[in-house]
C-alpha positions as CSV (number, residue, x, y, z in Angstrom):
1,X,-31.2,-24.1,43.4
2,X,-27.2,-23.6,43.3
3,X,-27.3,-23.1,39.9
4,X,-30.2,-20.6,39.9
5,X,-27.9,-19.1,42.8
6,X,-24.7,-19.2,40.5
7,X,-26.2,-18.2,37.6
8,X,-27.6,-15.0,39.5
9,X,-24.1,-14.4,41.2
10,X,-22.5,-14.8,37.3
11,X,-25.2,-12.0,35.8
12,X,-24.9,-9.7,38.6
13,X,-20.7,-9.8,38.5
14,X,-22.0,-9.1,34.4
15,X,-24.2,-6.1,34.7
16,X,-22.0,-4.7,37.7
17,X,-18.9,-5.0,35.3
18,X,-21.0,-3.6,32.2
19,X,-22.3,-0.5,34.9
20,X,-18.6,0.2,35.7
21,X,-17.1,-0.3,32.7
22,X,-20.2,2.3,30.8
23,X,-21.2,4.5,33.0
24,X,-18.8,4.9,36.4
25,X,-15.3,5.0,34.2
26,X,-17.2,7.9,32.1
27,X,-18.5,9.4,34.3
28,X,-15.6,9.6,36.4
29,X,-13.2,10.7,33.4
30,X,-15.4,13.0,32.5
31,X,-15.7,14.5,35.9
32,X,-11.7,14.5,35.8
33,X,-11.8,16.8,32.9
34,X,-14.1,19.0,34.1
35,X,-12.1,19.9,37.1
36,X,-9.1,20.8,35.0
37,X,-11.4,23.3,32.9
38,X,-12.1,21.1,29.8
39,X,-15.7,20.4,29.1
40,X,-17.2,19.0,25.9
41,X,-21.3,17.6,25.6
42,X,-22.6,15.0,28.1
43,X,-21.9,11.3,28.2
44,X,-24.9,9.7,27.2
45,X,-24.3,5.6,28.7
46,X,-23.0,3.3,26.3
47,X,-23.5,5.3,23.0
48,X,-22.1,8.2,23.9
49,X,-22.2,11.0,21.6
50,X,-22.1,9.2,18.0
51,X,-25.1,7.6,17.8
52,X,-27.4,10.5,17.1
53,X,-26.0,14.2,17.5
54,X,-22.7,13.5,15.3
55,X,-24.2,11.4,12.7
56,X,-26.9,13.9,12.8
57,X,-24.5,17.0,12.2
58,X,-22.4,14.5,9.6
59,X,-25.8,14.2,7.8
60,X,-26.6,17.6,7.6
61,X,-23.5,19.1,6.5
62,X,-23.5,16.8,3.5
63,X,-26.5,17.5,2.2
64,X,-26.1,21.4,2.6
65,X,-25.2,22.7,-0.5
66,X,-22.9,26.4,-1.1
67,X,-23.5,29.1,-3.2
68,X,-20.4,30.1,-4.0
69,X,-16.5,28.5,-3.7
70,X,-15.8,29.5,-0.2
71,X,-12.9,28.0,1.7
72,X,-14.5,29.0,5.0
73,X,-17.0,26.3,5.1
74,X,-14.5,23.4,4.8
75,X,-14.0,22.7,8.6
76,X,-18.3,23.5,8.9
77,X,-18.9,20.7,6.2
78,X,-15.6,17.7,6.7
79,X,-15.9,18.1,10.6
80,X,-19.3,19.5,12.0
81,X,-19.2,17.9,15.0
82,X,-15.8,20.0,15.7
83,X,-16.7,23.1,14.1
84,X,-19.8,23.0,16.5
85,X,-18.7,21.8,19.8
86,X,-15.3,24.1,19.8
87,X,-17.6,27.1,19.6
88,X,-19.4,26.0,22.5
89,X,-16.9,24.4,24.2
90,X,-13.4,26.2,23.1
91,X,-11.2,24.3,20.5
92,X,-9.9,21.7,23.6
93,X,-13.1,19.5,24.5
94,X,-14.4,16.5,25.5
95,X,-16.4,14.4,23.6
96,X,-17.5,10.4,23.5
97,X,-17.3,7.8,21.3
98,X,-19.1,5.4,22.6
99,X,-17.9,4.8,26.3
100,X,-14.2,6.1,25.2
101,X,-13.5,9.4,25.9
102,X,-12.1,11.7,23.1
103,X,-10.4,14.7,23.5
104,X,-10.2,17.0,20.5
105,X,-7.0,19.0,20.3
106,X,-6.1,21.9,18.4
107,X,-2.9,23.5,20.3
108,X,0.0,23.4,17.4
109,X,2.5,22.7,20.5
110,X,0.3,20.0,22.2
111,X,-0.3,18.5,18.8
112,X,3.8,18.6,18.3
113,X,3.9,17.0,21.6
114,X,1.7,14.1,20.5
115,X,3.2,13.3,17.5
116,X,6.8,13.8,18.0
117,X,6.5,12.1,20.9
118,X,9.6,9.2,21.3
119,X,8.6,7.6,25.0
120,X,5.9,5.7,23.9
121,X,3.2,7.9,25.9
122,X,1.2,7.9,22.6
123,X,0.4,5.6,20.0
124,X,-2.1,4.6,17.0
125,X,-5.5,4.2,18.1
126,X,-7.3,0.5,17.4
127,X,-8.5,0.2,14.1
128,X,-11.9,-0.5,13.7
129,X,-11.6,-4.1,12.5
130,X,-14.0,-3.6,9.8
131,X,-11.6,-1.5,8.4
132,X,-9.0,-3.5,8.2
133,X,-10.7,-5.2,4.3
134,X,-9.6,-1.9,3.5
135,X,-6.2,-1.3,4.5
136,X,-5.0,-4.9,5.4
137,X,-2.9,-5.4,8.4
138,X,-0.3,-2.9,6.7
139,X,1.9,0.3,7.9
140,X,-1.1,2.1,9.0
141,X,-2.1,-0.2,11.8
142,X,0.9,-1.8,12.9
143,X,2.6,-1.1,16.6
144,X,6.0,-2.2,17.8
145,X,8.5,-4.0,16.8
146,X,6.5,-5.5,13.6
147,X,6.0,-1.6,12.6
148,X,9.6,-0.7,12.5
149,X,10.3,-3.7,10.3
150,X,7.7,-2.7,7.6
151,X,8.5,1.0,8.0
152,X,12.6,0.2,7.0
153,X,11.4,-1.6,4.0
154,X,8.5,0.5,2.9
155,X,10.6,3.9,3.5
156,X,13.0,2.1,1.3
157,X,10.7,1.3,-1.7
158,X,9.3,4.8,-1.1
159,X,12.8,7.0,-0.6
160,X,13.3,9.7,-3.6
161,X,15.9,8.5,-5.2
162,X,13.7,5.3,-6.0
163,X,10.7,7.8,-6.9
164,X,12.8,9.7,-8.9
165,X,13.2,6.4,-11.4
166,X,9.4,6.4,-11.3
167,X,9.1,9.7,-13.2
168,X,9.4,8.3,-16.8
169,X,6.3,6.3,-15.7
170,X,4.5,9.4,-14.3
171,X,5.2,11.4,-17.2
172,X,3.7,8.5,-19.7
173,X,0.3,8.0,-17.9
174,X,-0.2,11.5,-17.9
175,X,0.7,11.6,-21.7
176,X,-1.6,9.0,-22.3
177,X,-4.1,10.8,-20.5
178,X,-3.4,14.5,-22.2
179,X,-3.8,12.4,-25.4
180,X,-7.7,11.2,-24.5
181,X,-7.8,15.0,-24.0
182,X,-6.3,16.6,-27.4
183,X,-8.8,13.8,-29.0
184,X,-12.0,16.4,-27.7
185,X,-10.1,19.0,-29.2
186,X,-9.7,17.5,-32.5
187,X,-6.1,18.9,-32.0
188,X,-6.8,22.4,-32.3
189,X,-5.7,25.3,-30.3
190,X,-8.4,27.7,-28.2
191,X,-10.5,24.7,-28.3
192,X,-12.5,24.0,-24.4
193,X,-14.7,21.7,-23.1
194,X,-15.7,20.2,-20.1
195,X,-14.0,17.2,-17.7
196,X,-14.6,15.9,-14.1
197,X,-10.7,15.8,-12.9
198,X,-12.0,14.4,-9.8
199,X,-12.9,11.4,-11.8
200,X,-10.3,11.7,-14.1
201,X,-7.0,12.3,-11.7
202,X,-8.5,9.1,-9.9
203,X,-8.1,7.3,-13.2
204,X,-4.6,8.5,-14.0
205,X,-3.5,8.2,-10.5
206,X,-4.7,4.5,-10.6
207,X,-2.5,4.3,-13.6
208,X,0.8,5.4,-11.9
209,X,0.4,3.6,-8.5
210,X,-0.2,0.4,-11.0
211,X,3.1,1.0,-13.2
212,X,5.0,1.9,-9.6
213,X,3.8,-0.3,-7.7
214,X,3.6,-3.7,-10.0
215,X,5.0,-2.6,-13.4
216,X,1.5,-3.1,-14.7
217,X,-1.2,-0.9,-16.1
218,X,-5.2,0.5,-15.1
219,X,-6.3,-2.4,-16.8
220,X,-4.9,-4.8,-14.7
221,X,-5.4,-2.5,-11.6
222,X,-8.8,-1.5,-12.1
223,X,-10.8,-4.2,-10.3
224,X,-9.0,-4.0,-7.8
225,X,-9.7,-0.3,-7.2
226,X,-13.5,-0.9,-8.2
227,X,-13.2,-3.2,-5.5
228,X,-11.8,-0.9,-3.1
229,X,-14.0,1.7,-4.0
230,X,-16.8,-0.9,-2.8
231,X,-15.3,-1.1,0.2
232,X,-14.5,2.6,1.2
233,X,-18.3,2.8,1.2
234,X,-19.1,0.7,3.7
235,X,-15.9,0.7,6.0
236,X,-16.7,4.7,6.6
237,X,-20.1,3.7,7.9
238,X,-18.7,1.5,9.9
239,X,-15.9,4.0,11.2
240,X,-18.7,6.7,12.0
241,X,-20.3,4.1,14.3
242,X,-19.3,2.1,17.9
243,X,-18.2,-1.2,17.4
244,X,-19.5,-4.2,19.0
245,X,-17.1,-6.9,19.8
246,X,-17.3,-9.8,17.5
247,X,-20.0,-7.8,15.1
248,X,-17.4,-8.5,12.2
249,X,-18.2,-12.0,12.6
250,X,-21.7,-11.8,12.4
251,X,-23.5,-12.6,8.9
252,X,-24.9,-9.5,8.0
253,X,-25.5,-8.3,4.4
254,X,-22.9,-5.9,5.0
255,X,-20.5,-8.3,6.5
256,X,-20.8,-10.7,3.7
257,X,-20.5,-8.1,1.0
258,X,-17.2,-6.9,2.6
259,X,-16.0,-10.8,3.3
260,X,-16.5,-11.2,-0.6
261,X,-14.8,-8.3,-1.5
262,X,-11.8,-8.9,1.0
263,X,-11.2,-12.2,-0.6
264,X,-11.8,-10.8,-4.3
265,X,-9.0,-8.1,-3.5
266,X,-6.5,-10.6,-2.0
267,X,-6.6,-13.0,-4.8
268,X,-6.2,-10.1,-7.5
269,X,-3.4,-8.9,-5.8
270,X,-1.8,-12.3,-4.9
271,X,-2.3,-12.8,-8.6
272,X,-0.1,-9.7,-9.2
273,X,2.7,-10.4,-7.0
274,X,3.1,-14.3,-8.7
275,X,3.0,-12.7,-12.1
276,X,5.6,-10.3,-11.1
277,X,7.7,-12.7,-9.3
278,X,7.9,-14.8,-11.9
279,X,8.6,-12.2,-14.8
280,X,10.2,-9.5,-12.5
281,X,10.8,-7.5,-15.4
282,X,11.3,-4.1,-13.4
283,X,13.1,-4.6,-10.5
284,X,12.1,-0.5,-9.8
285,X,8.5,-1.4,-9.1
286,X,7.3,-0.8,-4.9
287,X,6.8,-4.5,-5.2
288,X,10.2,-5.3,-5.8
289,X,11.5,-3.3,-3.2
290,X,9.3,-4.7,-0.6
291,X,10.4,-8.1,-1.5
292,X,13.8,-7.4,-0.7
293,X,14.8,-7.3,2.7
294,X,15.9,-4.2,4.4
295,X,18.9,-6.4,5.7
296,X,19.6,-10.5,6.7
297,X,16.2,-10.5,9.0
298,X,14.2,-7.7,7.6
299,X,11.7,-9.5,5.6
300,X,8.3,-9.1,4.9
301,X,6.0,-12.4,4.0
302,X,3.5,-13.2,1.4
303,X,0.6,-12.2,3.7
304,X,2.4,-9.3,4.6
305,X,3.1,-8.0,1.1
306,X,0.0,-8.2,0.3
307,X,-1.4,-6.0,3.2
308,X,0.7,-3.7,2.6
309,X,-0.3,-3.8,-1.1
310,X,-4.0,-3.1,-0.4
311,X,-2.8,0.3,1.7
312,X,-0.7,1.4,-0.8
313,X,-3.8,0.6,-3.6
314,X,-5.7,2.6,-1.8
315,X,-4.1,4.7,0.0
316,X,-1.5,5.7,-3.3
317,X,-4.4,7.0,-5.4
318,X,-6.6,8.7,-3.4
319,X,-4.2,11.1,-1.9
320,X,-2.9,12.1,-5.3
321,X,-6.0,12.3,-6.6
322,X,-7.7,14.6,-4.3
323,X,-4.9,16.4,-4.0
324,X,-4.8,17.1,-7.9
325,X,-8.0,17.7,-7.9
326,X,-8.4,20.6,-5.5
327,X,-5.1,22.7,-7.3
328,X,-7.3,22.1,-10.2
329,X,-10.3,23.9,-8.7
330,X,-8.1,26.3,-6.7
331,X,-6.2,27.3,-10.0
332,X,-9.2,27.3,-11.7
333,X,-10.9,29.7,-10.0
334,X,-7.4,31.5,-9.0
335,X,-6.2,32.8,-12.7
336,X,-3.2,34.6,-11.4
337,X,-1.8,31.8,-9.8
338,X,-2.4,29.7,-12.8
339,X,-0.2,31.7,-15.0
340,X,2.2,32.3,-12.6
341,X,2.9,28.7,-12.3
342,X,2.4,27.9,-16.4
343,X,4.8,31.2,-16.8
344,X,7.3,28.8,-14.3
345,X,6.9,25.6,-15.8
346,X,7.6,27.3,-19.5
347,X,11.0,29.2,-17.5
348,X,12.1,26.0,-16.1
349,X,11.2,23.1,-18.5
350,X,11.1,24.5,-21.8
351,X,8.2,24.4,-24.5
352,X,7.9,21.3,-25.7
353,X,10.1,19.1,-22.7
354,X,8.4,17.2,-20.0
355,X,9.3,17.7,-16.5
356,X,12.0,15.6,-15.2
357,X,13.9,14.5,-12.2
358,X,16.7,17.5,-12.5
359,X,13.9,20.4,-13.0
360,X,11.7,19.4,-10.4
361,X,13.6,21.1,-7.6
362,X,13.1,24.4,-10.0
363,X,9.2,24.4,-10.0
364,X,9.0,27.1,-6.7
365,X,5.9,28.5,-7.5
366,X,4.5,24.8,-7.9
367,X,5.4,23.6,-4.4
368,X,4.0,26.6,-2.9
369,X,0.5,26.1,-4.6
370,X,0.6,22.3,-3.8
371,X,1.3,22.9,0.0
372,X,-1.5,25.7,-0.3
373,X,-3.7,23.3,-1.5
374,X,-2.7,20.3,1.1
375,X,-3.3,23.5,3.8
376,X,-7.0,24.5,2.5
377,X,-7.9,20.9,1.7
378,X,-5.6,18.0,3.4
379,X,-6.3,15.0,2.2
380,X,-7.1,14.0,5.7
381,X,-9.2,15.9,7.8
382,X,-7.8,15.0,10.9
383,X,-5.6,12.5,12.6
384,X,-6.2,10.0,16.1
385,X,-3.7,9.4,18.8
386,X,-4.5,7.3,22.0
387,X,-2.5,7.9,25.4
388,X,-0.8,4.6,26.4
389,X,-0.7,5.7,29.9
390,X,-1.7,8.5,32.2
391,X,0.6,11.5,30.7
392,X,0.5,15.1,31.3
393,X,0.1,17.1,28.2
394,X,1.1,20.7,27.2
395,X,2.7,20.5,30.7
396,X,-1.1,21.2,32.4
397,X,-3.3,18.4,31.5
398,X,-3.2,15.5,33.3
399,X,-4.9,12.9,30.4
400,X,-5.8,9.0,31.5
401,X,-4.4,6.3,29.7
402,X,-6.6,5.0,27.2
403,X,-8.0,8.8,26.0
404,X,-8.4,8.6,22.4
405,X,-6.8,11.9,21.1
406,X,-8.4,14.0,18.2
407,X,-6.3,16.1,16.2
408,X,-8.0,18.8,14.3
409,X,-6.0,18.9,11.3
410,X,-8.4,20.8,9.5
411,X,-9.0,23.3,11.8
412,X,-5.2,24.1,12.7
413,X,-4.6,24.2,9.1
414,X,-7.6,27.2,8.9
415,X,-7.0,28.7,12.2
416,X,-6.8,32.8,11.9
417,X,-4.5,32.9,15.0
418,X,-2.2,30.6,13.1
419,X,-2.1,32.1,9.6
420,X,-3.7,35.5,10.1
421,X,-7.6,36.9,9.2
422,X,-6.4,35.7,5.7
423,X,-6.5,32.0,6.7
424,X,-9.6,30.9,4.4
425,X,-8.0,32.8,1.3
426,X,-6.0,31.0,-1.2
427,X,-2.4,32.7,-1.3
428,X,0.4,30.0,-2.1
429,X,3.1,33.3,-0.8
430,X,2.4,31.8,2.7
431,X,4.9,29.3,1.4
432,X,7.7,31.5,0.2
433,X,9.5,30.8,3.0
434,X,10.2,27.5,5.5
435,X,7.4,27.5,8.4
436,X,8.7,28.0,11.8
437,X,6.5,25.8,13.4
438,X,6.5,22.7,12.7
439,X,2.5,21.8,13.8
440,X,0.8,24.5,12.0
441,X,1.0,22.7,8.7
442,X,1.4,18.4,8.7
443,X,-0.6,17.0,6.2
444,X,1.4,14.6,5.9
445,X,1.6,13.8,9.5
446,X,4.9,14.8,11.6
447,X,7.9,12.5,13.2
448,X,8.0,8.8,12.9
449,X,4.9,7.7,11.7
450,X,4.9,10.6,8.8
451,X,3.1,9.3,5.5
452,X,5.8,7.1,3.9
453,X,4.4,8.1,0.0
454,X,5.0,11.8,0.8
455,X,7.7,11.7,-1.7
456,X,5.4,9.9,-4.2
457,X,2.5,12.0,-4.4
458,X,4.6,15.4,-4.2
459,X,6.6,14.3,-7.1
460,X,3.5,13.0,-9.0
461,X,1.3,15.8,-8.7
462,X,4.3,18.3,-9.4
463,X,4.4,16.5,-12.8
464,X,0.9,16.1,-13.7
465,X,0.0,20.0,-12.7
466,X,3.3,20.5,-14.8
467,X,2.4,19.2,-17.5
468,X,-0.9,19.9,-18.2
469,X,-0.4,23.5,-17.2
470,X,1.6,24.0,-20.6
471,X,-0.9,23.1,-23.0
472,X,-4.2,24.2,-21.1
473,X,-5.7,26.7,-19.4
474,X,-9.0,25.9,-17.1
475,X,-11.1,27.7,-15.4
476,X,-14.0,26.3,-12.6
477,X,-17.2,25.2,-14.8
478,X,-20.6,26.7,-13.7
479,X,-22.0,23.4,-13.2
480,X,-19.6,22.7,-10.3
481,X,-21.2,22.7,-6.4
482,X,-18.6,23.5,-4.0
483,X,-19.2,20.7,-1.3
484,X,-16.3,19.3,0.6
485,X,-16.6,16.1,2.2
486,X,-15.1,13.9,4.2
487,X,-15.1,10.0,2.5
488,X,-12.1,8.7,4.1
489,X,-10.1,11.5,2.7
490,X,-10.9,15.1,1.6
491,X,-13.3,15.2,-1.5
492,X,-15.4,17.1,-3.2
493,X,-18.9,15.2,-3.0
494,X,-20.2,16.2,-6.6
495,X,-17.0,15.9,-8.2
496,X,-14.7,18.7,-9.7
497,X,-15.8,20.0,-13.4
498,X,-13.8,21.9,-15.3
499,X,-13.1,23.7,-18.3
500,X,-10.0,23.1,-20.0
501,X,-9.0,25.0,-23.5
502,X,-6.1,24.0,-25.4
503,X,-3.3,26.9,-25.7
């Protein structure tokens, strides 16, 4: 009888702490909000809004297709469930994942707030720790003191005078690339045909974050980005869902296929590093520079280096990529800008030289059209803060600690009070001049915690658009379906086709 008795007191204290901790918190968060004017859809207990309305919406803009190449869909189709809720429930609402409340944010000055934020009030939220496969235990998810130590010795490897030595690399993937290309020509001018850049850029970019990052080539990269690829599949259907404590240990197919991939990556990559330790032919390589300590104490481990590793895999080629891709498309279908920036390229680096370190700084009309592009289509679509305690934002909102904070990238970036009725048109002029405000534009990210390749994949895709902008012209292939979508980063979901014809 006592242990019927205790065993009763034990579930009750369980279900009571379970009631408060999914339903009376929420509920009285939610209530909180609501008095200060924000409102958002309904908690629903435990699942909140994710488990059917927003993968519903997710669903649904994927598999809507567009007629035409319309920039004005691209908040609709990479962030439904914001494009929705903000016209029902202004751009500042309140939504749930799961039992945590989320509050979407779209105010260029709160947004500064957030991120340039020095007291600590904000931070990274918890990764999902299925994602970690994916990214390791690298820059992305670290906190504290461990982060500042990675950041010195990462923002070392990455600083531009060190990306400025990876140019000569750069330049000869993209050659070897442009080759591949002039072979479908059979070498002759006015000659077209027809290429996925999606696919290809991800393939060249693999190339360059290889040479950079380990002094190797695609072929010794590749499985590991096949690998990765594997991963990315699974880890963003695990993002769009709650997590249940301890799930990642459970045996599922899923689980298993991403515990064998996780160790397949590792060992590749550990691989890697001993080959390059021993040899340590170029001591320019990223993985040189993160084996070399910042200063006496400064020093990352084995384990470490390899985390880190896996982000900057993944992390180096996708950005570039996508990034390449859409100028591609953008030019494409954009003419004028296209010879505008082939009339540049010819001004500044000649006929027949390749770009270098010295005329990058030249190519104007090429950084404007890149941070066009990174406006219309950054290669995230959004960004997540989390209040570390109770703080008062945009000096009227009083937010509880532990409020997971969405920042509409996406949105700002397309926002016709920001940039005018024009917003959804492609015109790279918005660039002719610095931008005043600082949280308009940050696709990149803003203060600390900016993206630490920034300097890496400007330089690269200045280089690649560079070059290949001198010998073809392109133009947007009928075949091609204009369908952003958001994988883990910004791209188009039936790749990119286009025409290029040798000049």
């Amino acid at each position: 009888m006592t242990i019927f008795l205790l065993l009763l007191f034990l579930s009750l204290i369980i279900l009571f702490t379970v009631l408060f901790k999914t339903i009376w918190i929420p509920l009285r968060i939610q209530h909180h909000f609501r008095r200060q004017g924000i409102t958002g859809p309904n908690y629903r207990p435990i699942f909140g809004n994710s488990a059917g309305t927003r993968r519903k919406m997710i669903a649904q803009a994927e598999s809507s297709r567009s007629n035409s190449f319309s920039h004005d869909i691209v908040v609709q189709k990479v962030m439904p469930h914001y494009y929705n809720w903000s016209k029902v429930y202004g751009n500042t609402f309140l939504y749930w994942f799961g039992s945590k409340a989320r509050l979407a944010v779209s105010d260029p000055e709160m947004i500064k707030e957030i991120l340039l934020n020095k007291s600590g009030s904000f931070g990274k939220n918890r990764f999902n720790p299925l994602a970690k496969v994916l990214f390791g235990e690298g820059l992305v998810g670290l906190e504290g003191e461990k982060w500042v130590v990675h950041r010195r010795i990462t923002s070392q490897a990455f600083n531009m005078e060190r990306v400025k030595e990876w140019v000569p690399e750069i330049v000869d993937s993209t050659r070897s690339m442009m080759t591949k290309w002039d072979a479908k020509t059979g070498g002759r001018n006015h000659s077209e045909f027809e290429v996925d850049v999606h696919k290809e850029f991800h393939n060249l970019s693999a190339d360059i974050i290889s040479r950079t990052a380990f002094g190797s080539n695609l072929i010794e990269g590749k499985q590991i980005f096949e690998l990765q690829e594997q991963q990315s599949v699974i880890v963003l259907q695990a993002l769009r869902n709650v997590y249940i404590p301890g799930f990642k240990y459970i045996p599922t197919k899923k689980n298993r296929l991403l515990w064998k991939l996780e160790k397949e990556t590792t060992e590749l990559i550990r691989k890697l590093i001993n080959k390059n330790e021993k040899k340590m032919q170029n001591p320019n390589t990223l993985l040189a520079s993160l084996m070399s300590p910042y200063k006496k104490d400064d020093i990352l481990n084995l384990k470490e280096i390899v985390n880190e590793c896996k982000t900057f895999y993944f992390a180096g080629k996708e950005t570039t990529a996508n990034l390449l891709t859409w100028v591609f498309l953008l030019l494409g279908l954009h003419q004028e800008w296209q010879d505008k920036a082939r009339e540049e390229v010819v001004r500044v680096c000649g006929h027949n030289v390749f770009p270098n370190a010295e005329t990058l700084p030249s190519l104007k009309i090429v950084s404007m059209i890149l941070s066009e592009t990174l406006r219309l289509y950054p290669p995230a679509v959004m960004m997540m803060r989390q209040t570390m305690k109770n703080v008062k934002l945009g000096g009227r909102l009083d937010i509880p600690a532990g409020t997971q904070l969405y920042l509409a990238m996406t949105a700002v970036h397309h926002d016709t009070k920001i940039w005018g009725q024009d917003a959804n048109e492609f015109n790279p002029m918005r660039f002719a001049e610095p931008r005043d405000h600082l949280a308009s534009f940050f696709p990149f990210g803003l203060g600390s915690r900016v993206c630490v390749g920034q300097n890496l994949a400007l330089v690269e895709a200045k280089i690649v658009l560079a070059m290949i902008i001198r010998r073809y012209s392109f133009a947007v292939s009928p075949t091609y379906v204009h369908a952003p979508m958001q994988s883990i980063t910004l791209q188009p979901q039936y790749g990119a086709q286009i025409i290029l014809t040798r000049i």
